[in-house]
C-alpha positions in Angstrom: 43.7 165.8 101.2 43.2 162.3 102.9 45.5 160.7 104.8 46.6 156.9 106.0 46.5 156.6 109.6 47.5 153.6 111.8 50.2 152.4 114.0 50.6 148.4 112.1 52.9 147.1 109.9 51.7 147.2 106.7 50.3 144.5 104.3 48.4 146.3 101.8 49.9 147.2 98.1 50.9 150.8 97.8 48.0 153.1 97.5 45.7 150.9 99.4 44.9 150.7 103.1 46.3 147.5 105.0 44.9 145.9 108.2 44.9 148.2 111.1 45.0 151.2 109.2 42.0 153.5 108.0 41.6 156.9 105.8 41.3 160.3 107.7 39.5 162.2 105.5 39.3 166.2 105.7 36.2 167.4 107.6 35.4 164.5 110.1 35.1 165.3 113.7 38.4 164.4 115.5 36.6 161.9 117.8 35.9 159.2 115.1 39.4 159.4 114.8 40.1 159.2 118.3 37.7 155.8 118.3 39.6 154.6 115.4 42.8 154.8 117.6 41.3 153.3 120.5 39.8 150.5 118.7 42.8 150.0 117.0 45.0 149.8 120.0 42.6 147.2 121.6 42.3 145.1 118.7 46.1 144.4 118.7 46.8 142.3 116.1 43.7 140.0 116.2 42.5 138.3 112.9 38.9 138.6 114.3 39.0 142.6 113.8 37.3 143.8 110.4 37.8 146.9 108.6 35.7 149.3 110.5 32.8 151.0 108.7 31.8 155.0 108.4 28.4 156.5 107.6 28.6 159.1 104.9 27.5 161.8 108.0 30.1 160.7 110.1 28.4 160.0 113.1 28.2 156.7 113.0 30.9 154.0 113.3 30.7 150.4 112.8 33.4 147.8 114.4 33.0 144.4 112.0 34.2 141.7 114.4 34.4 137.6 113.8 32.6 136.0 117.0 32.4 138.0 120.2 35.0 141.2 120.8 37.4 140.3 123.7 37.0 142.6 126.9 39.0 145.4 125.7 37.8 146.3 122.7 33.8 145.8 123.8 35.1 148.6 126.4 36.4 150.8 124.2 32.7 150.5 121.9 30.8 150.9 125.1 33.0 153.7 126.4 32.2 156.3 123.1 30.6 159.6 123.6 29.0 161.6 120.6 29.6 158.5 117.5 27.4 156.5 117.5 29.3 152.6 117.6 27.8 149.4 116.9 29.4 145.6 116.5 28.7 144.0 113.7 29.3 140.4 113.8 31.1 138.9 110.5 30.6 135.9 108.8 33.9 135.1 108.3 37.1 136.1 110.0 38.6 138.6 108.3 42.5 137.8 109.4 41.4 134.1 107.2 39.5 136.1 104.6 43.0 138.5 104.0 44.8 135.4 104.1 43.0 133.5 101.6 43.2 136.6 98.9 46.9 136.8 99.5 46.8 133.0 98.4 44.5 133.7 95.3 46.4 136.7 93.7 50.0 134.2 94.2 47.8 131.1 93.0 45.9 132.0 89.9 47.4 135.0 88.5 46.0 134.4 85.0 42.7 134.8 86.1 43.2 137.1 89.6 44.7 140.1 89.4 44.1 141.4 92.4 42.0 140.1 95.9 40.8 141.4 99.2 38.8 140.7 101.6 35.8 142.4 101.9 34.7 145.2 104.5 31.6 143.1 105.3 33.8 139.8 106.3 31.3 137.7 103.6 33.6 137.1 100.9 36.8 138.0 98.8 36.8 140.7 96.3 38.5 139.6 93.0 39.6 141.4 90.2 39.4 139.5 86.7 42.1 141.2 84.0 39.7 142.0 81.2 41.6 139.3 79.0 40.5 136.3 81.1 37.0 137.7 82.0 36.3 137.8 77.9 37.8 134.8 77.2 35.4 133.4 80.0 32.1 135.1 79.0 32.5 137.6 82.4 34.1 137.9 85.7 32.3 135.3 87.6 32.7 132.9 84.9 36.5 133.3 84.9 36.8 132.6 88.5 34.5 129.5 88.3 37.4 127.0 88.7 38.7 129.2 91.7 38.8 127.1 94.3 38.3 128.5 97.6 36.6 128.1 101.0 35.1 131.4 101.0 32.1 133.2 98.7 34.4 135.0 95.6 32.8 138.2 94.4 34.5 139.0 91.0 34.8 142.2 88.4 36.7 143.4 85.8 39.6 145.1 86.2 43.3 145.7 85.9 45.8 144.6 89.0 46.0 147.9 91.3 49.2 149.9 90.2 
């Protein structure tokens, strides 16, 4: 069974994983998890730290960062033995990207169910309740008059339970 690790306060809805915070799934070697930690820790609470990325194998773990990682967290990437870790720079900064779908879901909740930022840092992942989305013509449509600073990446679907 998988398990919610992480030592920060969380921000996430029930069931979901909030900033800081990452999945230990059954069957991955204990020094991805020992990264995680470590990454973690030197990250602090910085807005500029993405959700990190896994390879399916498990061997390979990717830090998404906005701009260049401060001192003590480019030691802890360039300090891992046997995962292979690479940076990979954002376009946005995640910290603004949660931000801004915390904003969405309280501004528009006819037409936003739910919104997160996305692992990747481009964007904000919005979910459309079916109702709007049809009464649109689709997702995108729905969101059209969405304003925001930041790319919106819309689907159908329910707000998370």
């Amino acid at each position: 069974m998988a398990a919610r690790k992480g030592s920060r306060k969380r921000s996430a809805p029930p069931g979901s994983v909030g900033h800081g915070e990452y999945v230990v799934y059954p069957g991955t070697r204990a020094e991805v998890y020992d990264v995680l930690e470590r990454l973690s820790s030197a990250a602090g609470n910085s807005p500029d730290f993405g959700t990190p990325g896994l390879s399916l194998d498990r061997t390979r773990l990717i830090v998404r960062w906005f701009g260049d990682p401060p001192a003590p967290v480019q030691r802890v990437v360039d300090s891992v033995e046997g995962v292979a870790v690479t940076v990979q720079h954002t376009d946005f900064c995640p910290g603004d990207l949660r931000a801004a779908a915390e904003r969405l879901t309280a501004d528009h909740p006819d037409v936003v169910a739910g919104a997160s930022a996305r692992p990747e840092g481009d964007g904000i992942d919005v979910l459309v309740p079916p109702a709007a989305a049809e009464a649109a013509g689709g997702a995108q449509p729905a969101v059209a008059g969405v304003r925001s600073p930041f790319p919106l990446f819309a689907e159908i679907a329910d707000a998370p339970a």
